[in-house]
C-alpha positions in Angstrom: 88.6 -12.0 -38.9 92.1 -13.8 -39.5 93.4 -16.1 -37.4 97.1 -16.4 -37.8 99.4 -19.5 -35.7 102.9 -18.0 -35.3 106.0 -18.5 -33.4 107.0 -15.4 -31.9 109.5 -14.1 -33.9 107.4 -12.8 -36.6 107.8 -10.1 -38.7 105.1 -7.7 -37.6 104.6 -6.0 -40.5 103.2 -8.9 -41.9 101.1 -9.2 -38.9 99.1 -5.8 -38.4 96.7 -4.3 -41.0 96.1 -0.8 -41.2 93.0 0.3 -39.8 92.6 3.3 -36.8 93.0 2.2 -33.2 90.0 0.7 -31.3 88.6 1.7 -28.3 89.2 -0.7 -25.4 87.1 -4.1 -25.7 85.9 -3.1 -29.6 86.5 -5.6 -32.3 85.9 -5.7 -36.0 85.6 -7.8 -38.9 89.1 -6.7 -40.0 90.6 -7.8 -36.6 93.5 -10.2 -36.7 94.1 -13.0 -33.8 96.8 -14.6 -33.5 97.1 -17.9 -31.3 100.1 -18.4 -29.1 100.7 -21.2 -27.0 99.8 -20.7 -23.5 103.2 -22.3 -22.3 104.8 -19.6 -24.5 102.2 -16.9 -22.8 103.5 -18.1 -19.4 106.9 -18.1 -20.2 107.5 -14.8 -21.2 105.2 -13.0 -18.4 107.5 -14.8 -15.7 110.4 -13.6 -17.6 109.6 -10.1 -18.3 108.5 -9.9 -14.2 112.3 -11.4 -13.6 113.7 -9.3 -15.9 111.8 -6.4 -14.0 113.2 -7.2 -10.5 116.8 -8.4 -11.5 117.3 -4.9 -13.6 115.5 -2.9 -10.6 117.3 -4.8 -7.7 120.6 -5.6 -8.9 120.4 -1.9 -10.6 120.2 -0.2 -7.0 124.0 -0.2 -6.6 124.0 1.9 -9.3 121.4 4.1 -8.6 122.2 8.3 -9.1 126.0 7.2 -9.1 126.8 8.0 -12.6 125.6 11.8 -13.3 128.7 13.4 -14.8 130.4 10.1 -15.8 128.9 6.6 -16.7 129.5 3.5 -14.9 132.3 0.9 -15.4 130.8 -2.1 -14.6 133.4 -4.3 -16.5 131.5 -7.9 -15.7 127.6 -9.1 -14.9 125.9 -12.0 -13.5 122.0 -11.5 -13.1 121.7 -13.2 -9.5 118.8 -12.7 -6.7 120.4 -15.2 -3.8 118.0 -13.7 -1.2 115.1 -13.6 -3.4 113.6 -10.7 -4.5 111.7 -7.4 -2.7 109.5 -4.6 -2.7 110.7 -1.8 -4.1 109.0 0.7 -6.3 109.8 -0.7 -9.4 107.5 -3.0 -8.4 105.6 -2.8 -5.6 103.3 -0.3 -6.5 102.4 -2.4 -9.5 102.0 -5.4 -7.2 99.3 -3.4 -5.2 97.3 -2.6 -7.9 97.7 -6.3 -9.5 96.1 -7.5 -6.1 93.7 -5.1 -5.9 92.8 -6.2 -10.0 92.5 -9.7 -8.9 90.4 -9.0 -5.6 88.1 -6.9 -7.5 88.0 -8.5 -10.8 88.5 -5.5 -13.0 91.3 -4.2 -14.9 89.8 -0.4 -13.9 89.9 0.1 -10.4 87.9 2.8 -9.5 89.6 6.1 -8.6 88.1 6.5 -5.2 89.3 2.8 -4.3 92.9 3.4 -5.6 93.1 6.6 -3.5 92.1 4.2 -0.5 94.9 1.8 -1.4 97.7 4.2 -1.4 96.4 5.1 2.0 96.3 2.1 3.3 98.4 0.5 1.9 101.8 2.8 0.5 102.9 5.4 3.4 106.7 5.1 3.0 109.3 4.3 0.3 107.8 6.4 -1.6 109.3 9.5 -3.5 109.1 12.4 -6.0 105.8 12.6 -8.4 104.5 9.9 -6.1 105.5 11.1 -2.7 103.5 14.5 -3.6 100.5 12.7 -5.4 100.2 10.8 -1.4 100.4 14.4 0.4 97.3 15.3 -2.6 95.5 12.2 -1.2 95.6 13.8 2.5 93.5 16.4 0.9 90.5 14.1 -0.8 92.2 14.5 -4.3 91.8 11.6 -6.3 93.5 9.7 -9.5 94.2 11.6 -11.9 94.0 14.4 -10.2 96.7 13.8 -8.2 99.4 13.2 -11.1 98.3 16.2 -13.2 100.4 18.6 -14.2 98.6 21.5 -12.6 98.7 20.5 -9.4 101.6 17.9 -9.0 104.5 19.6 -10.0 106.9 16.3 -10.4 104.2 15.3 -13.1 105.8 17.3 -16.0 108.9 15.1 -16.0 108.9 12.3 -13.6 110.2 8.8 -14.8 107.3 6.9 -12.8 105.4 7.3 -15.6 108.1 4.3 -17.1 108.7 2.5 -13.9 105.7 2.6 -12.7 104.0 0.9 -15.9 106.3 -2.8 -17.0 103.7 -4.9 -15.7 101.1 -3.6 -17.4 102.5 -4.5 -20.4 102.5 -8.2 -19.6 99.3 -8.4 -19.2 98.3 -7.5 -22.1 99.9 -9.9 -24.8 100.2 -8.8 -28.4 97.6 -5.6 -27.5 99.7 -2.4 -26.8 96.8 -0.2 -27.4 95.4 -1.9 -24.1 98.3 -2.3 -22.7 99.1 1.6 -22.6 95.0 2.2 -21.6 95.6 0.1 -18.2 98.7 1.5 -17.5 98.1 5.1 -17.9 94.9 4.2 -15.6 97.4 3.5 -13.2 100.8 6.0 -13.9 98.1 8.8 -14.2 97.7 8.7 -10.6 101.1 10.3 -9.9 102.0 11.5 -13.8 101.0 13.3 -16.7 102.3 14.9 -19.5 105.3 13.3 -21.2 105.6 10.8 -18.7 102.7 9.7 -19.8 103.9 9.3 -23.2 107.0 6.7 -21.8 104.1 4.5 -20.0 103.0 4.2 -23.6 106.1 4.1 -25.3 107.2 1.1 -22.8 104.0 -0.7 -22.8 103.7 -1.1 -26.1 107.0 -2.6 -26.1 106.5 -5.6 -23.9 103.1 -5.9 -25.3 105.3 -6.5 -29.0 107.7 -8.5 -27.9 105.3 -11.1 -27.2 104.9 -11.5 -30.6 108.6 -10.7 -32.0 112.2 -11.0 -31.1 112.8 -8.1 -33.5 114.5 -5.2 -31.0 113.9 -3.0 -34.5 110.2 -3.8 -34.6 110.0 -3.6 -30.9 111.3 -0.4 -30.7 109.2 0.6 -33.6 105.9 -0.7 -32.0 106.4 1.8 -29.3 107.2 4.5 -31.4 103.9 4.1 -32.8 102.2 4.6 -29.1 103.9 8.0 -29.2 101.4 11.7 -29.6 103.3 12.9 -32.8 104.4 16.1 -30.6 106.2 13.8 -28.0 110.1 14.7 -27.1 110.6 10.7 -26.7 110.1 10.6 -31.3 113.7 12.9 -30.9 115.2 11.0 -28.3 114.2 7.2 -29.9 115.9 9.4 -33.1 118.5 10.6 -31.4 119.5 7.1 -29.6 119.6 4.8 -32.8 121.4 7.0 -34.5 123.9 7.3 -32.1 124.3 3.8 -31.9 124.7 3.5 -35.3 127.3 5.9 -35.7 128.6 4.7 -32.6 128.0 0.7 -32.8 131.3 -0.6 -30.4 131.3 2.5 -28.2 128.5 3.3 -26.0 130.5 5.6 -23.7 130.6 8.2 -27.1 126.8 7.8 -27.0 126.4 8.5 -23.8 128.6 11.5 -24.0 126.3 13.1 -26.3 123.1 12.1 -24.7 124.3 13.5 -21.5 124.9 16.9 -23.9 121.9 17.4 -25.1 119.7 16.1 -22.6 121.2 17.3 -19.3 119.3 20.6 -19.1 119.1 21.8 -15.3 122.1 21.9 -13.9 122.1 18.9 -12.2 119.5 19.1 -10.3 116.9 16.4 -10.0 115.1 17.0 -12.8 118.5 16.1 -14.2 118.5 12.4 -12.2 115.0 11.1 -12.7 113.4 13.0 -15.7 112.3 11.1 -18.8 114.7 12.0 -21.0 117.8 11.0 -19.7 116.3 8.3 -18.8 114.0 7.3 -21.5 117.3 7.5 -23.6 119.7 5.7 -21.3 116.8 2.4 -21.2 117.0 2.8 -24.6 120.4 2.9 -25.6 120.8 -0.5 -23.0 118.4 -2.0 -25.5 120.4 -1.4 -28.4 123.6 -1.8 -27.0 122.7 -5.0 -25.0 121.3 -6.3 -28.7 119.2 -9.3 -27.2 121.7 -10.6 -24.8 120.1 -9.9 -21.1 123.2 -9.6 -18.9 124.5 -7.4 -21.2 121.3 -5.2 -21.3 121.3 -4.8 -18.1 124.9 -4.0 -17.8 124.6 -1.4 -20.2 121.6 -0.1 -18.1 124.0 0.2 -15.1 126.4 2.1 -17.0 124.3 4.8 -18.8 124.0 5.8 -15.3 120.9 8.3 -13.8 118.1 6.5 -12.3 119.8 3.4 -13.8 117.9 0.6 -11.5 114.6 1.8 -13.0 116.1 1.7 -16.3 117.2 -1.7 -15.9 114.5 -2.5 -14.7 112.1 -1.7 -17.8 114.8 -2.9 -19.9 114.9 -5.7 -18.0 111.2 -6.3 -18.5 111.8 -5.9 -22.4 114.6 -8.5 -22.5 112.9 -11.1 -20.2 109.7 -10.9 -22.2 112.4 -11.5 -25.5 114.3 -14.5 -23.5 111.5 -16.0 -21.6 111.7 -17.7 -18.2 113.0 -20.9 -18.9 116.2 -19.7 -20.7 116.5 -17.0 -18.1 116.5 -20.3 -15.7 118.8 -22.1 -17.4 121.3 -20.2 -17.3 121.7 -21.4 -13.7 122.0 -17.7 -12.0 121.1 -17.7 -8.2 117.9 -16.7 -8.3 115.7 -17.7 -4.6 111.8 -17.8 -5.5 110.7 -14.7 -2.8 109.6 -11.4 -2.7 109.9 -10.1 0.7 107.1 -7.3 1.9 109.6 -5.0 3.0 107.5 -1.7 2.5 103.7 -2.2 1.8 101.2 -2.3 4.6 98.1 -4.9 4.7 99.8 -7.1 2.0 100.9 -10.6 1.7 104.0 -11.7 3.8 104.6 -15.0 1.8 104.7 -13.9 -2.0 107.0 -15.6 -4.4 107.8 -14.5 -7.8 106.0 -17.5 -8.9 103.5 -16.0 -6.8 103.5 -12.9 -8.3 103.5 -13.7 -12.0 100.3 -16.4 -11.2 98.8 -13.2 -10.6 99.9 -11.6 -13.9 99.1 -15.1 -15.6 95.5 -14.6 -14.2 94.9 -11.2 -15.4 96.5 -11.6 -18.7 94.0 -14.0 -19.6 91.2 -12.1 -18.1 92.8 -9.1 -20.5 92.5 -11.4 -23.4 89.1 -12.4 -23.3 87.6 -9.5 -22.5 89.3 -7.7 -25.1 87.4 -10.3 -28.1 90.3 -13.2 -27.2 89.8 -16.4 -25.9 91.2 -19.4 -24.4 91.7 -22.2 -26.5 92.1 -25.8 -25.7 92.4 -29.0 -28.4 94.7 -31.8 -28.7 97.6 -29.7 -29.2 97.4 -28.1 -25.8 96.0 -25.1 -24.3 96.4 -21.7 -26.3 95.1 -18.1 -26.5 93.9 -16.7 -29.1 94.5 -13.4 -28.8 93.2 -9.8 -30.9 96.4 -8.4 -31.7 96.0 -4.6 -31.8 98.3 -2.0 -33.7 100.4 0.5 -31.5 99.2 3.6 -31.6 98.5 6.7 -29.3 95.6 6.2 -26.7 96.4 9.4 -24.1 97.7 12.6 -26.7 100.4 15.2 -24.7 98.3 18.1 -22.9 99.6 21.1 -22.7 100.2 22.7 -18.4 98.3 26.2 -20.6 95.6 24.4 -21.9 94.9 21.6 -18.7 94.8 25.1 -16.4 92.6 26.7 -18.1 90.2 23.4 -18.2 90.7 23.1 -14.9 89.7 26.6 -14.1 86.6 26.5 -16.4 85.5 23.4 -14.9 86.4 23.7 -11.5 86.2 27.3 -10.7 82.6 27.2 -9.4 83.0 24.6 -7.1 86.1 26.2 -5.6 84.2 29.3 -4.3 81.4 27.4 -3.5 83.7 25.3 -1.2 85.6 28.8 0.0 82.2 30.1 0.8 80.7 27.7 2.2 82.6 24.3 2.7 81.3 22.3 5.5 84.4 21.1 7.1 88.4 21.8 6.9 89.5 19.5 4.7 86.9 20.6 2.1 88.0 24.0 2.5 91.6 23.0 2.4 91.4 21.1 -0.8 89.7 24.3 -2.4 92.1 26.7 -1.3 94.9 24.5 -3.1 92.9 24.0 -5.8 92.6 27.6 -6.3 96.2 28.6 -5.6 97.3 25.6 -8.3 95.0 26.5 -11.3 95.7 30.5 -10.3 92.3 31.7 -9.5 93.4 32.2 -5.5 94.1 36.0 -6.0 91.0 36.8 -7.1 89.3 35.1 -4.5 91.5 36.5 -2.1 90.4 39.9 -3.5 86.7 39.4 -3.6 86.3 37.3 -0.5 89.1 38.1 2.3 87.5 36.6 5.3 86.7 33.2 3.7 90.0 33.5 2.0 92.1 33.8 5.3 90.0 30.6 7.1 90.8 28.3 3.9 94.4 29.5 4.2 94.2 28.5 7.5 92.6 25.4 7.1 95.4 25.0 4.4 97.9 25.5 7.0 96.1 22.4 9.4 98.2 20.0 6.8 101.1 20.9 7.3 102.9 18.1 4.8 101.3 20.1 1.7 103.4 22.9 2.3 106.5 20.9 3.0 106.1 19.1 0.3 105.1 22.2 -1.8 108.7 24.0 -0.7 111.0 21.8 0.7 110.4 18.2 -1.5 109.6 20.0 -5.3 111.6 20.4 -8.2 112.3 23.8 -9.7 111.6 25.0 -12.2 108.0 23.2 -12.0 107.1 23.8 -8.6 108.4 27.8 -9.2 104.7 28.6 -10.7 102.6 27.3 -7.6 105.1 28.6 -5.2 104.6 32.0 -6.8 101.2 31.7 -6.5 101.2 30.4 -3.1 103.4 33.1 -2.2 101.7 35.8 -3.1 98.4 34.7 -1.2 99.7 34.1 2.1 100.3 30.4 1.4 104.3 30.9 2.9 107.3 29.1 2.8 107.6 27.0 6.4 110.4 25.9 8.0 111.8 22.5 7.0 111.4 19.6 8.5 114.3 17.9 9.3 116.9 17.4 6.3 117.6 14.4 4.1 116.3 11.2 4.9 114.6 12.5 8.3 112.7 15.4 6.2 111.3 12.1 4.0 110.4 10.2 7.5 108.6 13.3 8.8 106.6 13.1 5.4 105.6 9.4 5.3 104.5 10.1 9.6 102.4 12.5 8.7 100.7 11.1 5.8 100.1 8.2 7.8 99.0 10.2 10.7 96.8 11.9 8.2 94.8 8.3 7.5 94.9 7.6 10.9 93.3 10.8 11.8 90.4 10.5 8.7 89.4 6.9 9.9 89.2 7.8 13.4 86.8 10.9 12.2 84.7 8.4 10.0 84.5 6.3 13.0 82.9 9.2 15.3 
């Protein structure tokens, strides 16, 4: 064991040996521990969480406006004169974090995380995550819900990144863990190579705990990347661009636009990885260390620009820390309003807030081989720094259906043949129309095959979610599927926003409905 006292700007490649990656809570003899401060711990949790909600709120402006063409946001002062609120940069990741606290474990159990999204998030919510809430309304739970067979916003969804900052700041100077507890919780709406960005941008904050080095930073969550992952071509792609482009960003974000703009501007064009991976990126490099200017450049790069600010944002506060980010006397109120989640605290802060993160980093720490460490110098943590490296490798939609039909096969007839109640029958006749197996049964077992259709049919969100709220080309193969089994295209629901109110009604309806039947 070493045990190494450094100031946070160390080189890491004097820091990490080279030994394989450990499996969560392991430790060896050749682990190496470094002790930070704990004011220095604290400090740059609360600034990567105000980093998080000044890129995410102050980003929202900016949100989808700058597809074709970037932004020209000429000037930027980070400032939060209301305070800050929910919004799903952050308040998913505040339900978990209070959930982690109540329960006392990093892990919450997949059952109980189902029950918290149905509790707790029924609106505001959108995309990957809107359909892995309708899955919920059918008894699927995490991961299920976020897999690539049966979620068709998991392939490419940026939740897997926005979904994930805090996660990283709870685990100081251990991106290995860091990217284990996030992809416990992106998983639920995610898979694929979103999953891959949750690591990529865990590992991150995780590093720059430990360095001011955006190089090293950026290397760190290269190193969390499956070897096969698209984001080891764009993380190319970017830093070459800004080195062949250094003073103009608008050239790089010409040619990221070119080659990663792929669906004719549809929303797999707005909020998939890659435009977006790059674009938080590219505000890294750009911004070089300076936070307004990150976040500036965040804006600009356009997309989904408030979550890319927002993780950038994250990356930068962690880098500045809380009391610079306060001194630079910007208007920022200590709130965050509850504007959207149900059954949650009214009075948060963001002192609030990061207390809680505070709490569970050092529960992280020990638990992980760490500890906290008090002499006459102060209090510090000694903590088991970890080398980046992959923890979930990139499935493949080929290979995860025909796992899922192998393992799951069985059960779906046995629930098509002789399922109990609706729901059970409902969730196996999705099942089976998702994984591709629902022509066969259809085939072999009409009569049970029409009464699970019908059963199907009873939630009526699943297949307005499944036609009218899903991306093409990914949602093309279900549809197909559920086409050709009498699984049919309805008739929408309202249009814009009141198609997405009809949605959230019903899927609360839905957990109205299911307590009132536990009740009886």
């Amino acid at each position: 064991m070493r045990i190494l006292r450094i100031a946070p700007s160390i080189a890491l490649a004097a820091l990490f040996a080279t030994h394989p990656p450990l499996a969560y809570g392991q430790s060896s003899e050749d682990d190496v521990f470094v002790d930070l401060t704990a004011d220095v711990v604290w400090d740059k949790i609360r600034g990567g969480l105000l980093g998080q909600m000044l890129g995410n709120l102050n980003g929202i402006p900016h949100e989808h406006r700058y597809i074709s063409e970037p932004g020209d946001v000429s000037d930027y002062t980070p400032a939060l004169p209301s305070g800050a609120r929910t919004d799903d940069d952050t308040d998913f990741e505040w339900v978990y974090i209070d959930a982690m606290q109540r329960h006392g474990t990093l892990f919450l159990p997949s059952q109980t995380i189902a029950e918290l999204w149905k509790t707790r998030i029924n609106r505001n919510i959108w995309c990957s995550n809107q359909y892995a809430r309708v899955l919920m309304d059918l008894d699927f739970d995490p991961p299920m819900t976020g897999n690539i067979v049966l979620n068709p916003w998991a392939e490419f969804n940026i939740s897997g990144q926005f979904l994930s900052e805090t996660f990283g700041l709870i685990a100081p100077g251990m991106p290995q863990t860091a990217g284990r507890i996030g992809l416990h919780y992106t998983h639920v709406a995610i898979d694929g190579e979103p999953a891959q960005s949750t690591q990529l941008f865990t590992a991150m904050i995780s590093t720059a705990f430990l360095t001011d080095d955006l190089s090293a930073i950026l290397d760190a969550g290269a190193a969390a990347l499956d070897s096969e992952s698209v984001f080891n071509e764009i993380i190319r792609d970017v830093r070459t661009l800004h080195r062949q482009h250094p003073e103009d960003w608008r050239a790089a974000r010409l040619k990221i636009k070119e080659k990663y703009s792929r669906h004719n501007g549809e929303m797999r064009d707005r909020n998939g990885y890659e435009l977006n991976g790059a674009s938080t990126i590219a505000a890294l490099l750009y911004g070089n260390g300076d936070f307004a200017e990150t976040l500036r450049f965040a804006f600009n790069f356009g997309w989904d620009a408030d979550n890319n600010a927002a993780t950038a944002g994250t990356i930068a506060g962690v880098m500045k820390g809380y009391r610079w980010m306060m001194s630079q006397e910007w208007e920022i109120r200590d709130r965050y309003s509850n504007t959207t989640r149900d059954l949650m605290p009214k009075d948060e802060t963001i002192t609030s807030f990061a207390d809680r993160l505070i709490s569970l980093a050092e529960h992280v720490i020990v638990e992980n081989g760490g500890q906290r460490v008090a002499d006459a110098r102060g209090v510090a943590y000694r903590i088991p720094v970890e080398n980046p490296s992959n923890v979930s490798p990139l499935p493949s939609l080929s290979d995860e259906t025909q796992r899922l039909q192998a393992e799951l096969g069985d059960d779906v007839k046995a629930s098509l043949l002789s399922g109990q109640d609706r729901k059970t029958r409902a969730r196996a006749a999705y099942l089976a129309i998702a994984t591709g197996l629902a022509s066969e049964f259809q085939q072999t077992h009409p009569t049970e095959w029409s009464r699970a259709l019908e059963d199907l049919n009873a939630y009526p969100q699943v297949a307005q979610v499944l036609y009218h709220h899903s991306p093409v080309p990914a949602a093309e193969l279900i549809r197909e599927h559920a086409g050709r089994v009498g699984f049919t295209e309805p008739e929408r629901q309202g249009s814009g926003r009141s198609a997405q109110q009809w949605l959230w009604q019903s899927t609360y309806r839905q957990t109205l409905d299911d307590g009132k039947a536990k009740r009886d």
